[in-house]
C-alpha positions as CSV (number, residue, x, y, z in Angstrom):
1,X,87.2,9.7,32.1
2,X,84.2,8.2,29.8
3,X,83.7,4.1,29.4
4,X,82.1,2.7,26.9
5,X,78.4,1.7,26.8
6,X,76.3,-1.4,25.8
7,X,72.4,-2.3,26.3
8,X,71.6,-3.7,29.3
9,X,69.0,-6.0,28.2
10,X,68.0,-7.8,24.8
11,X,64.7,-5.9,23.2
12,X,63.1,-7.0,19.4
13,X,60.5,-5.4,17.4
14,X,59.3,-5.9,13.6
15,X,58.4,-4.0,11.4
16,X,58.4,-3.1,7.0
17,X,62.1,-2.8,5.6
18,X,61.5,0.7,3.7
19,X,63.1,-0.5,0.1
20,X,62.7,-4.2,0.2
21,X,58.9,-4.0,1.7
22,X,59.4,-7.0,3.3
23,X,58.4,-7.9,7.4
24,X,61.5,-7.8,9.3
25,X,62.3,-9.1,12.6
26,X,64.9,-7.3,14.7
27,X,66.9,-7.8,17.9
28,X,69.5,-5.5,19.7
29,X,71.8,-7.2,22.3
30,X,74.2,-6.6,24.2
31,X,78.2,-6.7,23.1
32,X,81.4,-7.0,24.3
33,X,83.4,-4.1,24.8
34,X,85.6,-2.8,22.6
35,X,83.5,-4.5,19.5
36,X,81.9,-1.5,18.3
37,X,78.5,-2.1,16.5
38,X,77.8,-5.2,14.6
39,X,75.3,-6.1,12.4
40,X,74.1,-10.0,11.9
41,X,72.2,-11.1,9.2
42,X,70.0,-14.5,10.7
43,X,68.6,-15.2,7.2
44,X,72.6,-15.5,5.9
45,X,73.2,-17.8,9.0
46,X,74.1,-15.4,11.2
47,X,76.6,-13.4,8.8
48,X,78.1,-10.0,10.3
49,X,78.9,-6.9,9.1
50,X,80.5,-4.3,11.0
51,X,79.1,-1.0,11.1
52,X,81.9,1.4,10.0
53,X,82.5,3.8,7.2
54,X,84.9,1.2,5.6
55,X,82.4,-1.2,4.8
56,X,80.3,1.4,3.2
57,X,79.3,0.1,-0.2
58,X,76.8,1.9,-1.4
59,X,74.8,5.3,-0.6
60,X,72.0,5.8,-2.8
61,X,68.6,6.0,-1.1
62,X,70.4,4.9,2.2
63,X,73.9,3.8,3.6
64,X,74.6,0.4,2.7
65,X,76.7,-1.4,5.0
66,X,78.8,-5.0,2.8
67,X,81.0,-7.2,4.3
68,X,81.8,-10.4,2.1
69,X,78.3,-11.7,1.5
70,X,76.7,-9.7,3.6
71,X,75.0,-6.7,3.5
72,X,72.3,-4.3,5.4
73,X,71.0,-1.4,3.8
74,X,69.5,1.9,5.5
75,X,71.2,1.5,8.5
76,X,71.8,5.2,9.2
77,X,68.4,6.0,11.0
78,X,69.4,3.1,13.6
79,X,72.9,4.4,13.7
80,X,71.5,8.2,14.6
81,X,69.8,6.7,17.4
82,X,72.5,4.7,18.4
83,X,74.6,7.2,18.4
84,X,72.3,9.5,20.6
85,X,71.8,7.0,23.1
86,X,75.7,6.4,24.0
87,X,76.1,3.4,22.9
88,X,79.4,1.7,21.5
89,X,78.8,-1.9,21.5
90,X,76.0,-3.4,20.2
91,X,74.9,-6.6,18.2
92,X,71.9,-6.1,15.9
93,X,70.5,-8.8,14.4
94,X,68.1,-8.7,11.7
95,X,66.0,-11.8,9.3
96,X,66.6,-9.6,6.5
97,X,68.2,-6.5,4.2
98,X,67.2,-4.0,6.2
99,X,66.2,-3.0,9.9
100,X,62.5,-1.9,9.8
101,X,61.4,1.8,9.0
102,X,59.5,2.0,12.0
103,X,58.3,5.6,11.8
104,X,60.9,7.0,9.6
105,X,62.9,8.9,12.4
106,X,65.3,8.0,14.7
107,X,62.9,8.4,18.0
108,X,61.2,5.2,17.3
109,X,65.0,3.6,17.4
110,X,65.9,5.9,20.6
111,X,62.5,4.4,22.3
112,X,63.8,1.0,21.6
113,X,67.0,1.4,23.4
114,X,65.3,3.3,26.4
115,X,63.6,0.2,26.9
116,X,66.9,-2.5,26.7
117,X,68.5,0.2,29.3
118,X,72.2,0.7,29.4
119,X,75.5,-0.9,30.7
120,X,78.5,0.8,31.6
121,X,81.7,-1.1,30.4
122,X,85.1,-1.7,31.9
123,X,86.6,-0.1,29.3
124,X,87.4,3.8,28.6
125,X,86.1,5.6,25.7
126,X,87.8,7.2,23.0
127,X,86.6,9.9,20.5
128,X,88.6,10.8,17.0
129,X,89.4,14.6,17.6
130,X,89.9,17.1,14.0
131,X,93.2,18.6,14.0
132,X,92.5,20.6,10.8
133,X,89.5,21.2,8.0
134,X,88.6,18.5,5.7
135,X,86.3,19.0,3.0
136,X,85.0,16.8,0.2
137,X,82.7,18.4,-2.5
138,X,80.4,17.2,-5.6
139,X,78.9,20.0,-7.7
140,X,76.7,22.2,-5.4
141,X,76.8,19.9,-2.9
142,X,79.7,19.9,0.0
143,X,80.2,18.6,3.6
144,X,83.3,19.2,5.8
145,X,84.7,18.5,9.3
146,X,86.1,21.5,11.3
147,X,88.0,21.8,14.7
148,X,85.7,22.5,17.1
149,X,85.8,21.8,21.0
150,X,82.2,20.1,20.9
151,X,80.6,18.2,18.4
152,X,78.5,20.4,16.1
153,X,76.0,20.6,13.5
154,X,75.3,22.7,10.8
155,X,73.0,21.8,7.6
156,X,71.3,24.0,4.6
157,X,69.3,22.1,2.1
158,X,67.2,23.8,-1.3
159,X,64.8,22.1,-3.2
160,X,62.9,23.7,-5.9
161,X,59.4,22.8,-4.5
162,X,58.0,25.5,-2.3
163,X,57.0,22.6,0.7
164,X,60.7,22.2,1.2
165,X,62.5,25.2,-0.3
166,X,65.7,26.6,1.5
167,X,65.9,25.3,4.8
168,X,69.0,25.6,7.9
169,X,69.6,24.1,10.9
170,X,72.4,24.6,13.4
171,X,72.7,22.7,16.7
172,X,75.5,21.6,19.1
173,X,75.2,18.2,20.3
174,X,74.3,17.2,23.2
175,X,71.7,13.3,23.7
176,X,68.8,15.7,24.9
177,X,69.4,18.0,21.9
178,X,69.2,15.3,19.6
179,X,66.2,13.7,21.2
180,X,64.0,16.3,21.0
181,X,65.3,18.2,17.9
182,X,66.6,16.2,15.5
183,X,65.3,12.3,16.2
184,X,61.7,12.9,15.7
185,X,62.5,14.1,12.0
186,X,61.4,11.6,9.4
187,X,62.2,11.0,5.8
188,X,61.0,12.2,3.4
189,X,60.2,11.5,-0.8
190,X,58.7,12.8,-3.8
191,X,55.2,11.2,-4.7
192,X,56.2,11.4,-8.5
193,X,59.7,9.8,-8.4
194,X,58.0,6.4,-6.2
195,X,56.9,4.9,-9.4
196,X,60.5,4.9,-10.7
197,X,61.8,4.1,-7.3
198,X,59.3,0.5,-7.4
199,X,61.2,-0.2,-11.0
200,X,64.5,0.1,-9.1
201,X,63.0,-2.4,-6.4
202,X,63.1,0.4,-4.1
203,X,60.4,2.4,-1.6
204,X,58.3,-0.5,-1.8
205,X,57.7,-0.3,2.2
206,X,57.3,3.1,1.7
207,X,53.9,4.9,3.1
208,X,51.7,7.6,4.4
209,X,52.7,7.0,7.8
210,X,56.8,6.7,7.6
211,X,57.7,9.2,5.1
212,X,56.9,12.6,4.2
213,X,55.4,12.6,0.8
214,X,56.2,16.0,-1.3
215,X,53.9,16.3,-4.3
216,X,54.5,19.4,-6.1
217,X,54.2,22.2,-3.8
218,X,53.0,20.5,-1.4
219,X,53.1,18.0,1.7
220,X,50.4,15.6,0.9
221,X,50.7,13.9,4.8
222,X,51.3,17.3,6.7
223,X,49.5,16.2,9.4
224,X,51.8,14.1,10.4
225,X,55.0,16.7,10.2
226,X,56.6,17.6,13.8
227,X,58.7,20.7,12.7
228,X,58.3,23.0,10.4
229,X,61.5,22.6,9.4
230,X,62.0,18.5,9.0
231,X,63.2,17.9,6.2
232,X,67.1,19.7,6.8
233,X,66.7,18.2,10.1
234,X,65.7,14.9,8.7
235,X,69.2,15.4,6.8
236,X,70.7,16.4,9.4
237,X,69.9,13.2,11.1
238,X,71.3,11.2,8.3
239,X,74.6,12.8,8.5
240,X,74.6,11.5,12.1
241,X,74.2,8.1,11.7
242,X,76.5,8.3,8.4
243,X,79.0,10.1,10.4
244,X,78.5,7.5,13.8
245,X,80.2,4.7,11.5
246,X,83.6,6.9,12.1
247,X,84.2,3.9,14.9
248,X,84.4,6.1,17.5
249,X,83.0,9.8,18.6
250,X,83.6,13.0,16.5
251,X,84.9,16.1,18.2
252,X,84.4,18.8,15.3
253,X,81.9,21.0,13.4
254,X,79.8,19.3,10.6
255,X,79.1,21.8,7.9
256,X,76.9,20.3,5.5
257,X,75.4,22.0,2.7
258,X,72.9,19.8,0.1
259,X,75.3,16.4,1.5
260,X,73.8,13.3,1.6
261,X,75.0,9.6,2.5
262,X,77.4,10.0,-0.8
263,X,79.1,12.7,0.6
264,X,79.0,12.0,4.4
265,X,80.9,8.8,3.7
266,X,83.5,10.4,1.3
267,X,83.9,13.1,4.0
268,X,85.1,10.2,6.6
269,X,87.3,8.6,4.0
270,X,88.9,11.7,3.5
271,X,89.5,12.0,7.4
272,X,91.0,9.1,7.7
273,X,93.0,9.4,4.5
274,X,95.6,11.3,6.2
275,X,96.8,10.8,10.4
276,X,97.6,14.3,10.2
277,X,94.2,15.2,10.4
278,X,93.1,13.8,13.5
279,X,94.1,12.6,17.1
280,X,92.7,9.6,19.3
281,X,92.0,11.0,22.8
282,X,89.8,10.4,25.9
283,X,86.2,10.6,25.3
């Protein structure tokens, strides 16, 4: 049997919120067991919002996370490295709509949470286990949850421009795997769409060091890539953090083909819609 984790200790950092551009000030604590991961917004007074696929609200450019007034947007590279560091109860409080970028990834989250340590809980953990395939799909884009005895990963992205092109990934989890294969990975954008993002008050915190910046053909910061490969692992990543607001640990195969947050949250919805398709059992 498997209990459930928490930080050991309190750790902050600061940094630029990628969308909103503004300094933000963050803290991780430590959290009861049993409530799961809870976002608090200090500039709201302390407002939470829970971090589950329920109180998803919006997914373009980033999971948004709503809960009456409240809301936190890009939460899903914290969530990745949340979710590859064990833990189940946390309290994250941030001064404003989003936690920092850092470096794009999820390792800068992961280093973050090395340093706070980790408590074991009293309580036993639980993990939501697929009983049968569930698929949501939009155009060319699909994403689906399979039996599986482990939790597994595949992804396969295209993009017309030759510095991405047709990529794959395939890996079965494990918190080393993730470390060193998939939370290193950062974002990445297209230098002529940023313009248009700014008028949509987005990607203003955007910059040559936290994203990877695709301008025709080409990477323009490629000195600063870690894989050949980052950008389906840099989806890949997203799909975890999308897919750790489940409440609880998947046992199944991910299949994602061209899915992004708009898909990975349908794909829990659709889960959940029916008991038949899944089973509550030890961790």
């Amino acid at each position: 049997m498997s209990f459930r984790h928490t930080i050991a200790k309190e750790v902050a950092c600061e940094g630029i919120a990628l969308h909103a551009g503004t300094q933000v000030r963050m803290i991780l604590a430590p959290a009861a067991a049993g409530s799961g991961v809870v976002f608090r917004r200090m500039d709201l007074g302390g407002l939470e919002v829970p971090a589950r696929y329920d109180c998803v609200t919006e997914t373009t450019l980033g999971t948004t996370l709503e809960s009456g007034r409240a809301s936190v947007a890009v939460v899903e590279h914290l969530m990745a490295a949340v979710a590859g560091a064990g833990i189940d109860d946390l309290v994250v409080e941030v001064d404003g709509p989003e936690p920092p970028v850092l470096d794009g990834d999820a390792l800068s989250f992961l280093d973050l949470l090395d340093a706070a340590g980790v408590r074991e809980l009293e309580t036993p953990r639980q993990a939501v286990k697929v009983l049968r395939r569930v698929e949501v799909t939009h155009k060319e884009a699909h994403c689906a949850l399979v039996p599986a005895p482990t939790l597994q990963f595949t992804f396969e992205i295209a993009f017309a421009s030759a510095a991405i092109g047709r990529q794959h990934f395939a890996f079965e989890w494990s918190p080393a795997a993730f470390r060193h294969e998939i939370a290193p990975a950062r974002t990445f954008g297209d230098i002529a769409q940023l313009e248009a993002l700014k008028k949509m008050d987005r990607g203003h915190g955007a910059s040559l060091h936290n994203t990877l910046a695709i301008d025709g053909d080409k990477v323009l910061n490629a000195d600063i890539m870690r894989f050949p490969d980052e950008f389906v692992r840099h989806k890949l990543l997203d799909a975890v953090g999308d897919l750790s607001l489940a409440g609880a640990p998947l046992i199944a195969r991910f299949e994602g083909v061209k899915s992004g947050h708009a898909l990975n949250n349908a794909l829990l919805r659709a889960l959940y819609s029916d008991p038949a398709n899944y089973r509550i059992v030890p961790a």
